[in-house]
MDAnalysis code that builds the backbone (N, CA, C; Angstrom):
import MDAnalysis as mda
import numpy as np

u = mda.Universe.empty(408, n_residues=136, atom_resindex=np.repeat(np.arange(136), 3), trajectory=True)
u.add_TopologyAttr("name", ["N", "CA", "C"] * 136)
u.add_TopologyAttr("resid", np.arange(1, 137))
u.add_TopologyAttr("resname", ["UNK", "UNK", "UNK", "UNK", "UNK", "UNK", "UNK", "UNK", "UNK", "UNK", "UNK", "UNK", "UNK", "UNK", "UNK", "UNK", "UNK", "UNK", "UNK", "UNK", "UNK", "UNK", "UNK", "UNK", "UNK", "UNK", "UNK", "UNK", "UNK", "UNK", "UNK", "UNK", "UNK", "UNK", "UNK", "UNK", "UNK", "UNK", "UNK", "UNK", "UNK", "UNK", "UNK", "UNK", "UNK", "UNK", "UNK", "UNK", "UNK", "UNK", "UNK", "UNK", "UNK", "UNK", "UNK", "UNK", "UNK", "UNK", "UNK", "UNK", "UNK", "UNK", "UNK", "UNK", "UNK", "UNK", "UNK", "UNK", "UNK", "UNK", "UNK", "UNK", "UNK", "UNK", "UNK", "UNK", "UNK", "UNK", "UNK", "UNK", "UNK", "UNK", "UNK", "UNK", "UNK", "UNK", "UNK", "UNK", "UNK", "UNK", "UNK", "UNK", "UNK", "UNK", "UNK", "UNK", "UNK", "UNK", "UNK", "UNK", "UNK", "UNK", "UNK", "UNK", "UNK", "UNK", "UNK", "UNK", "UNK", "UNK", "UNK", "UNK", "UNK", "UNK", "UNK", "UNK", "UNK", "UNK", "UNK", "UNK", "UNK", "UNK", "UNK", "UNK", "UNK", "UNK", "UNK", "UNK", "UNK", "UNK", "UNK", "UNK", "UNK", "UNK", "UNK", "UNK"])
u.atoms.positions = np.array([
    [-37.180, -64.131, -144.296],
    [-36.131, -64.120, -145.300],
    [-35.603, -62.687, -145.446],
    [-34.527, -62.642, -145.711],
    [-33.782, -60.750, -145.451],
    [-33.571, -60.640, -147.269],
    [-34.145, -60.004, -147.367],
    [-33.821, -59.361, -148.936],
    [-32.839, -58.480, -148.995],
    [-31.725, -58.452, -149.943],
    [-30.849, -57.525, -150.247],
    [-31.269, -56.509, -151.466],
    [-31.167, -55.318, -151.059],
    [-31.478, -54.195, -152.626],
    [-30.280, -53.556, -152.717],
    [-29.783, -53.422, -153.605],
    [-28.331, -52.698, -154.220],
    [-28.685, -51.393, -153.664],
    [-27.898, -50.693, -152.828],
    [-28.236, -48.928, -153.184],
    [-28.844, -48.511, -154.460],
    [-28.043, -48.878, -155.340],
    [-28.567, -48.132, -156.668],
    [-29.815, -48.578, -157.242],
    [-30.285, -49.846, -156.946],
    [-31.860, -49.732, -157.319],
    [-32.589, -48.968, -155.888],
    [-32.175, -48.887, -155.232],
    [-32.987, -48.377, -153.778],
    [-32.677, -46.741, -154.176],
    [-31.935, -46.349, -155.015],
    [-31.989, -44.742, -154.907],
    [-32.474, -44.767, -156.619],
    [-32.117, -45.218, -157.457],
    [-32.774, -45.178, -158.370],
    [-34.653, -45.080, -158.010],
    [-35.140, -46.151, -157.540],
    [-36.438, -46.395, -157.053],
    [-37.147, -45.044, -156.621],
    [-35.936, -44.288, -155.516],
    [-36.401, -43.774, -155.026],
    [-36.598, -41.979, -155.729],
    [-35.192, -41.877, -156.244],
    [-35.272, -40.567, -157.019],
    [-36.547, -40.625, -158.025],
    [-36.826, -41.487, -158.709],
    [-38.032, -41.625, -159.808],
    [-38.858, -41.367, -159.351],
    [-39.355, -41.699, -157.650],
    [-40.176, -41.220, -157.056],
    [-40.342, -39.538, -156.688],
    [-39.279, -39.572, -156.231],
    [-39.204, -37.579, -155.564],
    [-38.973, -37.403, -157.040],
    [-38.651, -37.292, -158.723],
    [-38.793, -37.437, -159.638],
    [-40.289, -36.975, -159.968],
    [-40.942, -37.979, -159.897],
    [-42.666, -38.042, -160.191],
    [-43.264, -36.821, -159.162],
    [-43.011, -36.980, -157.823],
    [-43.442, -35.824, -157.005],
    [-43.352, -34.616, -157.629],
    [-41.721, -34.308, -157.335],
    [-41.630, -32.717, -158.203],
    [-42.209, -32.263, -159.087],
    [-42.328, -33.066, -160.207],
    [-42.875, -32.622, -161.415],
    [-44.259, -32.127, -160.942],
    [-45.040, -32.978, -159.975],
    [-46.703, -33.426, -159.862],
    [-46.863, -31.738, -158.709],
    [-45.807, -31.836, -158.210],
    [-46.538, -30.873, -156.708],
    [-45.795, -29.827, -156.517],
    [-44.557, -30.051, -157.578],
    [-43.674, -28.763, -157.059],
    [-42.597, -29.534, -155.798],
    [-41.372, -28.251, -155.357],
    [-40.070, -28.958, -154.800],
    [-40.597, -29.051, -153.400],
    [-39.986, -30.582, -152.958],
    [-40.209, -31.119, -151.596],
    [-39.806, -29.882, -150.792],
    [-40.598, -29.903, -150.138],
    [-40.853, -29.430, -148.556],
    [-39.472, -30.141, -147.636],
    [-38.927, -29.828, -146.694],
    [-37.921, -29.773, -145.786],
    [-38.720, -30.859, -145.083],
    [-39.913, -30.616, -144.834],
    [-40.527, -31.510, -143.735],
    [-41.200, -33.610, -144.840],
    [-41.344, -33.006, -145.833],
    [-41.401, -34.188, -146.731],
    [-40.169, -34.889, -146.309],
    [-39.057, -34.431, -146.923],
    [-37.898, -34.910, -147.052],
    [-37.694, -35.782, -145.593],
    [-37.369, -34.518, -144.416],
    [-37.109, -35.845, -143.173],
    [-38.159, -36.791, -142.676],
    [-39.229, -36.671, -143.392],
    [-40.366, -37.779, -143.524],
    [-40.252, -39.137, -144.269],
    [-39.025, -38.436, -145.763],
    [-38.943, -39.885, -146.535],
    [-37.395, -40.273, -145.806],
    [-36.538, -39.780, -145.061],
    [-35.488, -39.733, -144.565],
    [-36.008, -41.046, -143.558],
    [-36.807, -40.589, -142.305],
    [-37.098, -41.243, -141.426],
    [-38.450, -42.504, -142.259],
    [-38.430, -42.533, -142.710],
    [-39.144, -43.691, -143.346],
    [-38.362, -44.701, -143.855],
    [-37.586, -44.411, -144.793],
    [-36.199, -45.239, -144.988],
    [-35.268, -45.770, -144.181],
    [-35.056, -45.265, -143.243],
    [-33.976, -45.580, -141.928],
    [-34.973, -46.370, -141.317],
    [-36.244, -46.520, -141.263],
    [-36.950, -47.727, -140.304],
    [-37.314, -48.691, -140.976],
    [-36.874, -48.528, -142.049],
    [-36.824, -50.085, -143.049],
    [-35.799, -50.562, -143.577],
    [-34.527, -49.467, -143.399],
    [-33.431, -50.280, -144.215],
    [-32.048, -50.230, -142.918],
    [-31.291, -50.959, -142.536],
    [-29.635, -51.354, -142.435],
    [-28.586, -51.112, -143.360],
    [-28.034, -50.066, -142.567],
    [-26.572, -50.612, -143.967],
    [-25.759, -51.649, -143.168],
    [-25.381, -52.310, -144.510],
    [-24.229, -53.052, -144.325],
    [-22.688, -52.713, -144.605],
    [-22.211, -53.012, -143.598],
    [-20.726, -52.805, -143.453],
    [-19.807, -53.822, -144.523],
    [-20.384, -55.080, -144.073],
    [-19.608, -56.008, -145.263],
    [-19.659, -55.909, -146.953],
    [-21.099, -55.545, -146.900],
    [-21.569, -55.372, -148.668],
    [-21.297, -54.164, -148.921],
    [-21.548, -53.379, -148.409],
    [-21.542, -51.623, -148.792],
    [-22.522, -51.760, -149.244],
    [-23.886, -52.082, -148.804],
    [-25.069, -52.027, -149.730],
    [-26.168, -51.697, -148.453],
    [-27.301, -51.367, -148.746],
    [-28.708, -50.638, -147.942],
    [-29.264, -52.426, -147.615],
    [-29.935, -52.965, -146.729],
    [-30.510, -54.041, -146.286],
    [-31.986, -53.481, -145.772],
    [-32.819, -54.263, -146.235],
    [-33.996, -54.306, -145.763],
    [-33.892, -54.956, -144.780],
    [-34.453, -54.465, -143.411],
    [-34.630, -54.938, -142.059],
    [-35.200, -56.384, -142.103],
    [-34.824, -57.050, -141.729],
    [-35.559, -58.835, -141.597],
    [-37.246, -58.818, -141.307],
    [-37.928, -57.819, -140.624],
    [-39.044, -57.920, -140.481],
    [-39.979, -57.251, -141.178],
    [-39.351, -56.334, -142.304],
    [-39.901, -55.774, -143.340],
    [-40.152, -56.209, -144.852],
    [-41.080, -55.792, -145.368],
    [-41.688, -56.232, -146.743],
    [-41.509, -55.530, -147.573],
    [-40.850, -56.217, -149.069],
    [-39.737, -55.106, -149.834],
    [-41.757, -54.145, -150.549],
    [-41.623, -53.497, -150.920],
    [-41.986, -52.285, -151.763],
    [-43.054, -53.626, -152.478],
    [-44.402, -53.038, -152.702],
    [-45.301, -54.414, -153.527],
    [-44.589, -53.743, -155.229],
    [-44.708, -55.050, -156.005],
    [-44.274, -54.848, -157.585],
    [-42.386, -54.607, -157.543],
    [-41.652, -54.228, -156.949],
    [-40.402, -54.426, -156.839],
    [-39.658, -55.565, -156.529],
    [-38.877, -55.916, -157.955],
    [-38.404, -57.379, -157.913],
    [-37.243, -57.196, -156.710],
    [-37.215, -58.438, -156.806],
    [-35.883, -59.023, -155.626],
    [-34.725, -59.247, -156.720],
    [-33.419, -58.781, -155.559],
    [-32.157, -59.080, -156.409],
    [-32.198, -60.165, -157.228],
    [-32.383, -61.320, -156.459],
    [-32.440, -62.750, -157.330],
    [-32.974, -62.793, -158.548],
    [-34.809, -62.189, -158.122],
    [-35.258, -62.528, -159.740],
    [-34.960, -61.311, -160.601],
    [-34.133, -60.189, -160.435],
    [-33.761, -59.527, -161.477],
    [-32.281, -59.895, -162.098],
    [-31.277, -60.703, -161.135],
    [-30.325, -61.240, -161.567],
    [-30.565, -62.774, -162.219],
    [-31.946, -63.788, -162.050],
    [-32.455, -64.588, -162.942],
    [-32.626, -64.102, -164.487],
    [-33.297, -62.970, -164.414],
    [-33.627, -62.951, -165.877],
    [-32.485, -61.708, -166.388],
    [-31.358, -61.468, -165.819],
    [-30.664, -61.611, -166.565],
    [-29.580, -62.768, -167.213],
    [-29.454, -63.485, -166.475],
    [-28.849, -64.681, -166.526],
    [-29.665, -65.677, -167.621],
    [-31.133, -65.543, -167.800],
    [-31.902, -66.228, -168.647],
    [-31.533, -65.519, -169.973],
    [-31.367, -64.286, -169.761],
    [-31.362, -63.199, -171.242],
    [-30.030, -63.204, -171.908],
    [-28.698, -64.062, -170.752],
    [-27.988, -64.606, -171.255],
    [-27.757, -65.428, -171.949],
    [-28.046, -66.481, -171.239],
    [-28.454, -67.904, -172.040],
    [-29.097, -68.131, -173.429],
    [-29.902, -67.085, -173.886],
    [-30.264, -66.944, -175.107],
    [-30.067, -65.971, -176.296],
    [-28.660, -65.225, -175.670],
    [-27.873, -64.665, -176.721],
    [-26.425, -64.784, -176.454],
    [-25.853, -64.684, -177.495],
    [-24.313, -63.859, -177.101],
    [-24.150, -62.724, -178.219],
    [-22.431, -62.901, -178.075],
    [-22.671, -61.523, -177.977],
    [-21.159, -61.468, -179.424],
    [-21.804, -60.537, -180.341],
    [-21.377, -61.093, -181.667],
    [-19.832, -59.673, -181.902],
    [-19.141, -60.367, -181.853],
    [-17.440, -59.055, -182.383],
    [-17.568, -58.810, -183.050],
    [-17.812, -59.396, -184.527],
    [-18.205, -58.725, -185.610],
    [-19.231, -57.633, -185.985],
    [-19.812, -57.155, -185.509],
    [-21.637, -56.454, -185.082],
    [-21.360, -55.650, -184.319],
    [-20.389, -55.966, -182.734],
    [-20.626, -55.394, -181.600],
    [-22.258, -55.134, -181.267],
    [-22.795, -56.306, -181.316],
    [-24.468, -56.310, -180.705],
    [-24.746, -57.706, -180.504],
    [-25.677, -57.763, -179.249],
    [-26.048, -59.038, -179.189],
    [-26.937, -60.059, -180.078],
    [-26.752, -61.242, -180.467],
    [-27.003, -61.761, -181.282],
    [-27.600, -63.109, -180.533],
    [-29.633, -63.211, -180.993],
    [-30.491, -64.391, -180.159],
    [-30.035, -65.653, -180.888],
    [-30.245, -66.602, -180.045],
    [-29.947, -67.928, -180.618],
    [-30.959, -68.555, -180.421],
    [-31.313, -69.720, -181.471],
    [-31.931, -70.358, -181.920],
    [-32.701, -71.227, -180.328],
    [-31.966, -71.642, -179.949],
    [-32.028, -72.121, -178.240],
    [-31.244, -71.999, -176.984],
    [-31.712, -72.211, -175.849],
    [-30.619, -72.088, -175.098],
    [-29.115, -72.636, -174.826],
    [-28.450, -71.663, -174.387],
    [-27.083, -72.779, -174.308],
    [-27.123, -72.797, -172.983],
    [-26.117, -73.541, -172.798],
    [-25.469, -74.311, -171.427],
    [-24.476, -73.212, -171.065],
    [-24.384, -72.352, -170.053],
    [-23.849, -71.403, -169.774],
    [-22.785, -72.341, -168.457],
    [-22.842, -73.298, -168.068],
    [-21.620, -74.248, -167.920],
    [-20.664, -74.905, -168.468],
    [-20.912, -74.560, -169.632],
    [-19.601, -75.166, -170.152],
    [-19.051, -73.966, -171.086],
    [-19.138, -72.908, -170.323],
    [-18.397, -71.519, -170.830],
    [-17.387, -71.525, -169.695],
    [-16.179, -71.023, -169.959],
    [-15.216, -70.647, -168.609],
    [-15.694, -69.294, -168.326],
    [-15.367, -69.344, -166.973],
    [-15.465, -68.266, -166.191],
    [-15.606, -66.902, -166.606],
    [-14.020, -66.897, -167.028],
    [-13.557, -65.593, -168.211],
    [-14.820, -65.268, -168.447],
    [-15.316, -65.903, -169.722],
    [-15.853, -65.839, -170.892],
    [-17.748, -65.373, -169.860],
    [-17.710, -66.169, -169.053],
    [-19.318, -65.665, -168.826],
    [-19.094, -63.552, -168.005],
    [-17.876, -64.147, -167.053],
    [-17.256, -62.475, -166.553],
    [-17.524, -61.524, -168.072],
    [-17.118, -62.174, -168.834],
    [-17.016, -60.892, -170.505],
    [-18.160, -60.538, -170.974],
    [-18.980, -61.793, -170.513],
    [-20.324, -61.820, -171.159],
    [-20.732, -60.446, -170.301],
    [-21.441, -61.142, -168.965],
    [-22.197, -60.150, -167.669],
    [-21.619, -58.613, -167.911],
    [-20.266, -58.464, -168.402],
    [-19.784, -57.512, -167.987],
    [-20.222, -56.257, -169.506],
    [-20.114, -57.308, -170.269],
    [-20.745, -56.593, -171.636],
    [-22.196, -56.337, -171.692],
    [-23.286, -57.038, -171.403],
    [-24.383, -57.219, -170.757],
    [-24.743, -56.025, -169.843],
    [-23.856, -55.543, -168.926],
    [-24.452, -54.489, -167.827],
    [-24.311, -52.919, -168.362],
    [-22.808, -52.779, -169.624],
    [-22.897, -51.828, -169.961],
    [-23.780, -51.329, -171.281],
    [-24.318, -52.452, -171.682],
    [-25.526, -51.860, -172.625],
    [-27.149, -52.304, -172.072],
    [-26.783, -52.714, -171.051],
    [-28.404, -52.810, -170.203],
    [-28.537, -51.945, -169.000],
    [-29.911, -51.441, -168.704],
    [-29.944, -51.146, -167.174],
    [-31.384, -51.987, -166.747],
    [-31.368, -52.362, -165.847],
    [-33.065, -52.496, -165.250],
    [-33.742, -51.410, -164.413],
    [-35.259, -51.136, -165.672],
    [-35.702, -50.051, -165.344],
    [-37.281, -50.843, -164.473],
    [-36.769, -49.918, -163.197],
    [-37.601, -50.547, -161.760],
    [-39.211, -50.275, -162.532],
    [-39.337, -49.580, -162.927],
    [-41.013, -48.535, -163.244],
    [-41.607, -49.916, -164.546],
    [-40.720, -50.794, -165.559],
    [-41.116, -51.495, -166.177],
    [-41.157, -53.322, -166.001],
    [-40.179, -53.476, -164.879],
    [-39.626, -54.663, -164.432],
    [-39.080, -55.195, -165.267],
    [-38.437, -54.857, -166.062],
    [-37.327, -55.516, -167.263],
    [-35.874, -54.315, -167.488],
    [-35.574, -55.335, -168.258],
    [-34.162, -54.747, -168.686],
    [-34.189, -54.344, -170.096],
    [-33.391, -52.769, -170.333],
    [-33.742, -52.155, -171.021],
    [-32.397, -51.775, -171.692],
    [-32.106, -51.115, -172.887],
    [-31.076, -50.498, -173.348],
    [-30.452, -49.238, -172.968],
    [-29.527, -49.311, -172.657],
    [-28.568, -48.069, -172.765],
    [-28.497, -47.245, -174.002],
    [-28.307, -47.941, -174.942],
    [-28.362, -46.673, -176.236],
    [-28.949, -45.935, -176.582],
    [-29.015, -44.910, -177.354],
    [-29.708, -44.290, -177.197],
    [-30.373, -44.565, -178.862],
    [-32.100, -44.342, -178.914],
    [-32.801, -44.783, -180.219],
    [-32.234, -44.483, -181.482],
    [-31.719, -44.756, -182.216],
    [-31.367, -43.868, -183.876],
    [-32.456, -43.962, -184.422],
    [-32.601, -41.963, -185.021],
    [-33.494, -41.688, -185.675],
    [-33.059, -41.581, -187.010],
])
């Protein structure tokens, strides 16, 4: 099965990593670097059609790193059990799920699209997290 990873979780993933390094060991080495360079290029394809990084068909994504699908499932689940309130400007849980089919198109596009700019998914927790920032 060929798994797709967005660039941006594949460099997100990965900066958190050289991230964690730096802090731990001090700045990569020249020879680190074309080590994680050539490590990456023997596991990933770009694609021309997607504009996106492909994991090679015979490779195994990263252990604990979700797949596009099930991180685009549970957002789609985290849909289904809110919307999203004008009055408030914040999302608002509902009592149960709705039927996210018998929303038009529009309306789910407004949703997802409102949804991505106050969420990110943070790879290090496997969930989706807020953009805002805490009020103290």
């Amino acid at each position: 099965m060929k798994t797709k990873f967005g660039i941006t979780l594949l460099l997100v993933s990965t900066l958190a990593t050289f991230a964690g390094l730096a802090h731990a060991d001090g700045p990569l080495t020249r020879e680190q670097v074309k080590m994680d360079r050539d490590t990456f290029l023997a596991t990933m394809n770009w694609d021309e059609l997607t504009g996106q990084w492909v994991l090679k068909s015979n490779m195994e994504p990263p252990k604990g790193v979700k797949s596009r699908s099930e991180v685009l499932a549970m957002r789609d689940e985290w849909l289904r059990m809110h919307t999203f309130d004008d009055l408030t400007g914040s999302w608002v849980p509902m009592g149960a799920a709705r039927d996210m089919s018998k929303l038009t198109r529009e309306q789910v596009n407004m949703e997802t699209a409102r949804f991505l700019m106050m969420y990110r998914f943070d790879e290090a927790r496997s969930e989706w997290v807020s953009k805002l920032m805490p009020t103290h």
